[in-house]
C-alpha positions as CSV (number, residue, x, y, z in Angstrom):
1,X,-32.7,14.3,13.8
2,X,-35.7,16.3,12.7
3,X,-36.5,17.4,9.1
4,X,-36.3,21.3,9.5
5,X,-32.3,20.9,10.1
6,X,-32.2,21.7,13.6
7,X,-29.5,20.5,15.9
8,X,-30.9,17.3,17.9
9,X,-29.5,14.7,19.3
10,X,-27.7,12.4,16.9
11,X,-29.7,9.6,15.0
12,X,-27.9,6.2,14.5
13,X,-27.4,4.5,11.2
14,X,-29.8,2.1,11.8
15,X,-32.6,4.9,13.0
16,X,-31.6,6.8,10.0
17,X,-32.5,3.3,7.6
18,X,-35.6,2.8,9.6
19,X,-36.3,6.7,9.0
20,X,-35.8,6.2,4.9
21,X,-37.9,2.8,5.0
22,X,-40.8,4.5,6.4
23,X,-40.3,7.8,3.9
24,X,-40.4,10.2,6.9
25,X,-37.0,11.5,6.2
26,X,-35.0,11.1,3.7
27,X,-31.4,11.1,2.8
28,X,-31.2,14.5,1.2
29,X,-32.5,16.1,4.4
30,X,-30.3,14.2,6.3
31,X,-27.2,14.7,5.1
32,X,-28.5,18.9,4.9
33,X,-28.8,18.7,8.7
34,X,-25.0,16.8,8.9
35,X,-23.7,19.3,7.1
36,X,-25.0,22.1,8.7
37,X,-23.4,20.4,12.1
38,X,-20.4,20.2,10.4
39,X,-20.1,23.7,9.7
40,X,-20.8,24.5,13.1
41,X,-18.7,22.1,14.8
42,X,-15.5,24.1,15.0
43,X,-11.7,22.0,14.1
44,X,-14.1,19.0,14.0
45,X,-13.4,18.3,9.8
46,X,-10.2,19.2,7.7
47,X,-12.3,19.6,4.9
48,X,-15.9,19.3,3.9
49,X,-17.0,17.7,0.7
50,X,-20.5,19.2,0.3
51,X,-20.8,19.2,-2.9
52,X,-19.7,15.3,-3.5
53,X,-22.2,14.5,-0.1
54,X,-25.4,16.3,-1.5
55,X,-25.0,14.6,-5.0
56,X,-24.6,11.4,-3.3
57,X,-27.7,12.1,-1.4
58,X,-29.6,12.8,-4.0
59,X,-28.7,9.7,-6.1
60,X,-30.0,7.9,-2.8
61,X,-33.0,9.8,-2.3
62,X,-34.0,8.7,-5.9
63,X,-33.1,5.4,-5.4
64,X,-35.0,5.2,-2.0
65,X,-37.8,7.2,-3.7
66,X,-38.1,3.9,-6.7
67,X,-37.7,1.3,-3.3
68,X,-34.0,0.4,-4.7
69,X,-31.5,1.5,-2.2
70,X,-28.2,-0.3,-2.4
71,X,-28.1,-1.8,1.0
72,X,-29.2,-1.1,4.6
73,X,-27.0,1.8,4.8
74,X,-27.6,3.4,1.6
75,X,-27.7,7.3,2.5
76,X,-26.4,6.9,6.0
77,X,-23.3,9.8,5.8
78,X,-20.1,9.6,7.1
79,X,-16.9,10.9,7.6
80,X,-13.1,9.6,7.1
81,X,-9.9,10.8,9.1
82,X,-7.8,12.9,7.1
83,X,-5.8,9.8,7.0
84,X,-7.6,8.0,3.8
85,X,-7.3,9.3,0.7
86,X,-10.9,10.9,-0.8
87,X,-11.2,11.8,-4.6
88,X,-10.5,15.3,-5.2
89,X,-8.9,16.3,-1.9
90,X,-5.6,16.4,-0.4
91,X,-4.6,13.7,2.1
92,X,-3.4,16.1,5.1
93,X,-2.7,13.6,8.0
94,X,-3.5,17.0,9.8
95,X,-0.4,18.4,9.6
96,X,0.9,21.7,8.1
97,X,3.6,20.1,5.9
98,X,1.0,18.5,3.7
99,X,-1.7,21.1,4.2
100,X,-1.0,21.9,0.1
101,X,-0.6,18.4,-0.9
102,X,-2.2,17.3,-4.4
103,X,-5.6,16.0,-4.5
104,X,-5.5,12.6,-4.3
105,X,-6.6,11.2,-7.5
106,X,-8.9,8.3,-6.8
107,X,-10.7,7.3,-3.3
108,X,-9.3,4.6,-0.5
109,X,-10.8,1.4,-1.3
110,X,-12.8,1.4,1.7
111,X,-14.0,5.0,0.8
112,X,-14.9,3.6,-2.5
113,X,-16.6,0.4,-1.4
114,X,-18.8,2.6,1.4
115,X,-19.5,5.2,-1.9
116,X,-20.5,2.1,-4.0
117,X,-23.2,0.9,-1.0
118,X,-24.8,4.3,-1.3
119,X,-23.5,5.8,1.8
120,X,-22.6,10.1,2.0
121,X,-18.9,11.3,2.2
122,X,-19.4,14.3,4.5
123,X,-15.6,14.9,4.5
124,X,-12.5,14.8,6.1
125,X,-11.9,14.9,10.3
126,X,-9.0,16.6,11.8
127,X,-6.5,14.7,14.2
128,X,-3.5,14.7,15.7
129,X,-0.8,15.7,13.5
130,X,0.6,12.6,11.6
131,X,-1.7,10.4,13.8
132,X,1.0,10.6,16.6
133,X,-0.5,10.9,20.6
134,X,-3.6,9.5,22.1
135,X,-4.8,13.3,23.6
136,X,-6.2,14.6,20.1
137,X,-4.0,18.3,20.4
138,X,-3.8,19.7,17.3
139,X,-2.4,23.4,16.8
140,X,-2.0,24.1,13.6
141,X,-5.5,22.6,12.5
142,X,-7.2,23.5,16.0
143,X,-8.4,21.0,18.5
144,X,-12.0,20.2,19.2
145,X,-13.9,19.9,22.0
146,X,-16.9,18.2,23.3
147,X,-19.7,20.9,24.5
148,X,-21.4,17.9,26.1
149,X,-19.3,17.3,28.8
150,X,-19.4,20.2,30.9
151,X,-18.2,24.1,30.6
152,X,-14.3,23.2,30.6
153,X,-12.5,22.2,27.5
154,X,-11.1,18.5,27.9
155,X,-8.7,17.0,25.3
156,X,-10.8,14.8,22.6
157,X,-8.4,11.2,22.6
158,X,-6.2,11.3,20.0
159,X,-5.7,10.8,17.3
160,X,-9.0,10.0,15.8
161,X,-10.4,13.1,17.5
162,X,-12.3,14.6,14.9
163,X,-13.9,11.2,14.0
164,X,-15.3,11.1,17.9
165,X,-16.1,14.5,17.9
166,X,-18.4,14.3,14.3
167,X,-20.4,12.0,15.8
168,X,-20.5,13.1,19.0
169,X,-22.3,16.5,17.3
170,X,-24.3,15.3,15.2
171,X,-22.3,15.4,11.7
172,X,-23.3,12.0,10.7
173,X,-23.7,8.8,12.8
174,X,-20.4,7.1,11.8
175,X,-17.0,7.8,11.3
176,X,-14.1,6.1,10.0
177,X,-10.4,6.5,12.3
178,X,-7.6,4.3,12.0
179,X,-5.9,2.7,15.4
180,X,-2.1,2.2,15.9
181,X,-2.3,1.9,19.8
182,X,-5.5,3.0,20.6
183,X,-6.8,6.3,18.5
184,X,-9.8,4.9,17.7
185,X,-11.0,3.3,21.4
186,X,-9.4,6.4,23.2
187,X,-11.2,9.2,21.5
188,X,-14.0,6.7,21.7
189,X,-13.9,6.1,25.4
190,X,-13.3,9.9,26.5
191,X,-16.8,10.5,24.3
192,X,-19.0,8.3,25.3
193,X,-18.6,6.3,21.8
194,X,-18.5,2.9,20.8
195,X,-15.2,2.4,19.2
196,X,-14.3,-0.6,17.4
197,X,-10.8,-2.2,16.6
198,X,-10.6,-4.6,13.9
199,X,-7.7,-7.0,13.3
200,X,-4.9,-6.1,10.7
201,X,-6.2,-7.1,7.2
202,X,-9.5,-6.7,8.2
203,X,-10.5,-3.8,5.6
204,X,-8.0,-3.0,3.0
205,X,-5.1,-0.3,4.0
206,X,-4.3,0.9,0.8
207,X,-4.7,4.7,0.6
208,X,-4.5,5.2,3.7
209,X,-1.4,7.3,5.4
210,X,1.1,5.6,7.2
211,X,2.7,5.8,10.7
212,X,3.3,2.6,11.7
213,X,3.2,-0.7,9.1
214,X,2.9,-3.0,11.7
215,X,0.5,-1.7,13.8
216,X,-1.7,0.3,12.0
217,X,-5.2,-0.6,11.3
218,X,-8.7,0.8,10.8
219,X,-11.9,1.1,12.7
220,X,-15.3,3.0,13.0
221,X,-16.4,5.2,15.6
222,X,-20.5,4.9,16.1
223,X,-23.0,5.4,18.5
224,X,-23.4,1.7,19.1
225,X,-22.6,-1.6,18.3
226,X,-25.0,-2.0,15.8
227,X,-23.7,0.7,13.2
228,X,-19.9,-0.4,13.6
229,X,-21.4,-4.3,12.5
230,X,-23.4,-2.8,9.4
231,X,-20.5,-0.9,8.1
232,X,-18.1,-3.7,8.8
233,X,-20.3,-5.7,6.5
234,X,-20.2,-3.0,3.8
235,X,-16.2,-2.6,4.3
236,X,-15.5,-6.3,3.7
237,X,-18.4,-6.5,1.4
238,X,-20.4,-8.7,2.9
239,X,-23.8,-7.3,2.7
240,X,-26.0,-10.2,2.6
241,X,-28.3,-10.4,-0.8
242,X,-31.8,-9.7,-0.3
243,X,-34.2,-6.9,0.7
244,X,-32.4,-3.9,1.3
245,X,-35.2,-2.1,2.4
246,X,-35.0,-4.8,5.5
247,X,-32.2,-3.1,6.9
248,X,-28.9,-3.7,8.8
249,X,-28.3,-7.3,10.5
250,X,-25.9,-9.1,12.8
251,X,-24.1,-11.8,10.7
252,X,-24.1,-14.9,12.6
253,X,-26.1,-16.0,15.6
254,X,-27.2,-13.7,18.4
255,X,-24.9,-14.1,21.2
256,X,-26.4,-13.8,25.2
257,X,-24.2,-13.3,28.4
258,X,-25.9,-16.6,29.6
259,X,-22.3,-18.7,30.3
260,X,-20.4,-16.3,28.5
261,X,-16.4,-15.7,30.4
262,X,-15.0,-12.6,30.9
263,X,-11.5,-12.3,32.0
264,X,-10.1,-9.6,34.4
265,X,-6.1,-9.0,34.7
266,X,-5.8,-8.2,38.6
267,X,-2.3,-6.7,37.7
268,X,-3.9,-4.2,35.1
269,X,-7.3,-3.2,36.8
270,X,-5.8,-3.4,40.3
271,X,-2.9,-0.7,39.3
272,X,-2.1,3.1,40.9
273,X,-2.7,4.6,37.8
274,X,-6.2,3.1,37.0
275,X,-8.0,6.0,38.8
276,X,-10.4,4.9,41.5
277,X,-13.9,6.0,40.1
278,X,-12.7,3.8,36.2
279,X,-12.3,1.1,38.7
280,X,-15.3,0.8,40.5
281,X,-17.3,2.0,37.0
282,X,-15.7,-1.6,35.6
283,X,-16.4,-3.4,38.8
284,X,-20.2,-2.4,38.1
285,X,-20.2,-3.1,34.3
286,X,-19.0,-6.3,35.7
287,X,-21.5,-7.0,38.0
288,X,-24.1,-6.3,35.5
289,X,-22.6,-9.4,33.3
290,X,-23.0,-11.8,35.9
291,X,-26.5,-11.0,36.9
292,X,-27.2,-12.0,33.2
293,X,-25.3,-15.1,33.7
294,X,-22.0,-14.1,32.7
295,X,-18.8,-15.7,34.3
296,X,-16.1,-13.1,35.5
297,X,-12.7,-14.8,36.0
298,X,-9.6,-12.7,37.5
299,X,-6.4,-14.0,36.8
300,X,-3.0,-12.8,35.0
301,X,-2.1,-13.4,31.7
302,X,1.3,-13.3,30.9
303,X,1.3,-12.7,27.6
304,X,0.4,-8.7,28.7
305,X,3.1,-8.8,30.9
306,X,5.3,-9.4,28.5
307,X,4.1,-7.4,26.0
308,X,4.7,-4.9,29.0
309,X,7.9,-5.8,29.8
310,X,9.8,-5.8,26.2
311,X,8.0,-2.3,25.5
312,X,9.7,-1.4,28.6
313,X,13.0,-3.1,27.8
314,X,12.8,-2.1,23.6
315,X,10.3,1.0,23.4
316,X,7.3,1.0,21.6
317,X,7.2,-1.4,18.1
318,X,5.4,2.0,16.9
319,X,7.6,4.5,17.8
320,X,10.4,2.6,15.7
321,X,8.5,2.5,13.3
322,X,7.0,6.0,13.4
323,X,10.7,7.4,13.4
324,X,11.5,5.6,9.7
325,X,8.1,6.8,8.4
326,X,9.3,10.6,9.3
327,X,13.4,10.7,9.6
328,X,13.6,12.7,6.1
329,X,11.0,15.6,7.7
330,X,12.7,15.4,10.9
331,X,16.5,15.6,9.1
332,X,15.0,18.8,7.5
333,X,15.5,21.4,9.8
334,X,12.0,23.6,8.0
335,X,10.0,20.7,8.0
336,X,10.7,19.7,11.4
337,X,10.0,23.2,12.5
338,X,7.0,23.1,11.4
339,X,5.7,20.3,12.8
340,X,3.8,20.6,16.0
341,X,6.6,20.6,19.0
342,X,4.9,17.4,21.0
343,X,4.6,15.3,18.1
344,X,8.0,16.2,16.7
345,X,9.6,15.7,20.4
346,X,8.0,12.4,20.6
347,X,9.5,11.2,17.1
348,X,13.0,13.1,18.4
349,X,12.7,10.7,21.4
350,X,12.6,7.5,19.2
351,X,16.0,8.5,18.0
352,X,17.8,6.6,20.9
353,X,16.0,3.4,20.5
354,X,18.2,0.3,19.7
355,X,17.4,-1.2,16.3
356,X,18.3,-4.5,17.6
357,X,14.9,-3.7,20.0
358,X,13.0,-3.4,17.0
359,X,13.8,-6.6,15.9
360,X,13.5,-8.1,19.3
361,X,9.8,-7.0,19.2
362,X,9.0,-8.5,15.8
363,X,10.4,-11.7,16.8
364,X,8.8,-11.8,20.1
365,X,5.1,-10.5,18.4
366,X,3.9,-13.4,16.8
367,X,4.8,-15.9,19.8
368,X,2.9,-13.6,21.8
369,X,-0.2,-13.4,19.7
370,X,-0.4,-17.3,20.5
371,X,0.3,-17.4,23.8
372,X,-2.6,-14.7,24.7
373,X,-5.0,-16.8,22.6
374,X,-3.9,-19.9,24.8
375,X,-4.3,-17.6,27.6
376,X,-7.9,-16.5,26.8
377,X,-9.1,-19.9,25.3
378,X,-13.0,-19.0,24.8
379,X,-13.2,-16.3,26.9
380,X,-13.0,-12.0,26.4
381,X,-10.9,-9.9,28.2
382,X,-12.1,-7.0,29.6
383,X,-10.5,-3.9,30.9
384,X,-10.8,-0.2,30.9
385,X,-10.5,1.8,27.8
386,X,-8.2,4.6,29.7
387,X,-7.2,4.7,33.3
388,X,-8.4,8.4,33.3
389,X,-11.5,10.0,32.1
390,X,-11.0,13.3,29.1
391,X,-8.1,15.7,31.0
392,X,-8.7,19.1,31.2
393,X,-7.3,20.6,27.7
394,X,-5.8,24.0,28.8
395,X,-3.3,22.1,30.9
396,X,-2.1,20.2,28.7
397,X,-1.8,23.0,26.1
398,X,0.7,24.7,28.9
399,X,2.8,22.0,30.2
400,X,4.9,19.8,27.9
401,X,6.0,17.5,30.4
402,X,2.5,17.0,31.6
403,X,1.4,16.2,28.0
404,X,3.8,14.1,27.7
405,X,2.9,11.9,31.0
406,X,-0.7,12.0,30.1
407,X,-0.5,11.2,26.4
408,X,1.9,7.9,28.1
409,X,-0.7,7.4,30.5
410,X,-3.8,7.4,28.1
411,X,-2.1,5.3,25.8
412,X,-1.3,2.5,28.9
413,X,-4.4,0.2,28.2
414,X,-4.7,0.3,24.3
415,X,-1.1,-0.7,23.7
416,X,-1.2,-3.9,24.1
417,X,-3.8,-5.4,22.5
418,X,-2.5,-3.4,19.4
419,X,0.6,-4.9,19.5
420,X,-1.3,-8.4,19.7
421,X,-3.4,-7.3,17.1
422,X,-6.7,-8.2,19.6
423,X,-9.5,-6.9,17.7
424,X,-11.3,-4.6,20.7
425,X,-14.2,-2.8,21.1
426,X,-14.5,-0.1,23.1
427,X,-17.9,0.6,25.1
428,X,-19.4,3.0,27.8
429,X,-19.8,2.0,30.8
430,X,-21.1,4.9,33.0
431,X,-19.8,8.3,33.8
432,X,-17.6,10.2,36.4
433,X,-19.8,13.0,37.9
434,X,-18.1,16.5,38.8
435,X,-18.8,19.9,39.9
436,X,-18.0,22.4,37.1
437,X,-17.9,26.4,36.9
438,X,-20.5,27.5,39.0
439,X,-23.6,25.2,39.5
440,X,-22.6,22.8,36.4
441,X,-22.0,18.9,36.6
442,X,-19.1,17.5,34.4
443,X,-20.4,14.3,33.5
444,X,-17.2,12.4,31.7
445,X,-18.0,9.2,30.3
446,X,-15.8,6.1,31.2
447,X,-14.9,3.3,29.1
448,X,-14.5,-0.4,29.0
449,X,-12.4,-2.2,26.4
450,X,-13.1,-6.2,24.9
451,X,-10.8,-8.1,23.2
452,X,-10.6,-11.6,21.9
453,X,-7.2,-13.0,19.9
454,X,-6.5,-12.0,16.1
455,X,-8.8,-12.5,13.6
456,X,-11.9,-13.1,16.2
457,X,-13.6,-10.0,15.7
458,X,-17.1,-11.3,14.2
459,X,-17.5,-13.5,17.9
460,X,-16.2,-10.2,19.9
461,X,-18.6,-7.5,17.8
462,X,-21.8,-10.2,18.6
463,X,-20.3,-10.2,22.3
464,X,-20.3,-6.6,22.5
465,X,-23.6,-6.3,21.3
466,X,-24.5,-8.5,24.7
467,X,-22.6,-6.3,26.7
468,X,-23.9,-3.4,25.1
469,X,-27.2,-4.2,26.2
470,X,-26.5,-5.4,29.5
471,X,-24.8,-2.0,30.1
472,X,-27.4,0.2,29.2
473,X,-29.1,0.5,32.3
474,X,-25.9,1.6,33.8
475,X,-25.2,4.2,31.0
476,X,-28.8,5.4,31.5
477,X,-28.5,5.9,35.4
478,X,-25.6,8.1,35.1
């Protein structure tokens, strides 16, 4: 990111703080240049808050300017799925029945507690309608597309795809999504992202729409580890006290691979529908980890069986729930006709789901949650992100039934730990390579999930920074 505005390749949060520490940028010019990628970055935002972000700037360039900046990510902009409410602007979930809702009146608490650390609201990201599918489609509000991965349009990951996409161009190095059962690692794997997971009560949820009440959570989108561990500081608001001007840092002590286990599950990694090339990109991340003196273990866990099993036996905990959020829209003939036909045949579908399921599944939940702790002990799972790299988009536009087995299929791996409420973290870990139009190469980035049991999410974000850094080489080779 360059100081005339033009479109470079994005700058972290922590290369933006380093930027306004050394006074060759400041935050002013910076959130100019996000909004100007913004503006350009077609379906990407909902709606932009200009205004708001270049006041806010301002107030940080001043502060900066006087060597007072609130914290390490004072001026760093960012954006919020059209999922959390924002002062001023109506809370549209994305979806056409809301599009003329009232302003909301007052901000999210975590929008207000990243305003009070000095950070920039560029706005609000688009998504898929009511949060509902792991692809990112989106026609009444448009769906975006990454230029970066080749001259065909692939779907985003759903349903934080605006988030993935904001980053991905440049419109501000993070972006707040929320994950039900994998919207914010999905979007995150299909981009090349870091996505990051946290555990239910992790941030606050109020203001924030609904699908699913006992799965939903929230989670940043970044381009690393680094950013997602500042703003989960600021979130929780646990900025350390001292020198601002010192800049982000991990809490805790630095963690290296050096004895470090990793778990494999032979029965998710070795399936049909974990395409070949996502295999063997694992198998290498994997490899990487043990030069560095990782341990890689392969065995089962049951609990993901299980989990398997009863969402096989009782349908999804969300879908359940997803049908009760919406039944009054879907019992009104013009509302339902207005929603977009995938999403409203997916909530349709729910309607034959036995509510003595549902209360199977929240019985059976908490059990669960134990036994996969038991399972992992001290070690991390690991697994991919998606079986798949991003589908072509234009397919899936034309073909119900094939969004449909795709959306099911994308969703495969992220399901369970959200219904174990694993905090995950979602990485890249290489690229498939393929021959587009012409002469072009499709370079699709592939991802690779962590997870560690409820509530361990400051150990897996310091693991993922390891991994991170072991995986780099592999991410740079491709």
């Amino acid at each position: 990111m360059k100081n005339s505005g033009l479109r470079t390749a994005p700058a972290s949060a922590c290369e933006l703080h380093a930027a306004y520490a050394a006074g060759t940028l400041t935050p002013t010019q910076a959130t100019e240049h996000c909004l100007q990628a913004a503006c350009e970055s077609p379906s990407v935002f909902t709606r932009i808050t200009a205004e708001r972000a270049l006041e806010e700037a301002r107030q940080s360039t001043q502060r900066w300017s006087t060597g007072r900046p609130l914290g390490p990510l004072d001026g760093v902009p960012i954006s919020w799925k059209d999922l959390f409410d924002v002062r001023g602007t109506p809370t549209t979930a994305a979806s056409a029945l809301l599009r003329s809702a009232p302003p909301a009146p007052a901000d999210a608490p975590v929008v207000a507690r990243a305003a009070a650390a000095g950070m920039v609201c560029l706005g609000k990201t688009n998504l898929s309608e009511f949060a509902y599918s792991g692809l990112g489609l989106n026609p009444g509000f448009g769906t975006p597309a990454n230029p970066r991965l080749g001259g065909r349009a692939r779907a985003p990951g759903g349903s934080s795809s605006g988030a993935a996409l904001a980053v991905v161009q440049g419109c501000g190095p993070l972006a707040m999504g929320t994950d039900t059962a994998g919207s914010v690692r999905i979007p995150a794997a299909f981009n090349g992202l870091v996505g990051f997971r946290a555990s239910r009560g992790r941030y606050p949820m109020q203001g924030v729409f609904a699908l699913s009440p006992s799965l939903d959570t929230l989670g940043p989108l970044a381009l690393g580890v680094a950013d997602c561990m500042a703003l989960d500081q600021v979130l929780r608001s646990t900025v350390p006290a001292g020198d601002a001007a010192a800049g982000p840092a991990v809490p805790g002590p630095v963690i290296g691979l050096q004895g470090q286990v990793f778990v494999i599950d032979p029965g998710l990694l070795d399936d049909d529908r974990v395409q070949a090339q996502v295999r063997d990109a694992i198998a290498a991340g994997l490899a990487l980890l043990q030069r560095q003196g990782a341990r890689v273990q392969r065995r089962r866990l049951q609990s993901l069986d299980t989990v398997q099993t009863l969402t096989q036996r009782h349908g999804w905990l969300g879908a359940h729930e997803a049908l009760a959020t919406h039944r009054e829209r879907l019992d009104a003939p013009e509302q339902a006709a207005r929603m977009d036909p995938r999403v409203r045949s997916r909530l349709e579908a729910a309607r034959h789901l036995d509510h003595g399921g549902y209360l199977q599944l929240l019985a059976r939940r908490q059990p669960l949650m134990e036994l996969f702790a038991q399972e992992l002990g001290s070690a991390t799972l690991v697994l991919p992100t998606v079986g798949h790299p991003a589908p072509l988009l234009q397919p899936l536009l034309e073909d119900d039934a094939l969004f449909a087995q795709t959306n099911l299929a994308t969703l495969r791996l992220t399901m369970p730990g959200s219904f174990l409420d694993a905090p995950a973290v979602a990485l890249p870990c290489g690229a498939l390579c393929l021959q587009g139009p012409g002469a072009s190469t499709e370079r699709l980035p592939i991802g690779l999930q962590l997870m560690r049991p409820q509530g361990d999410d400051d150990r897996l974000l310091r693991i993922a920074l390891a991994v991170e850094q072991a995986l780099s080489s592999l991410n740079r080779s491709q």
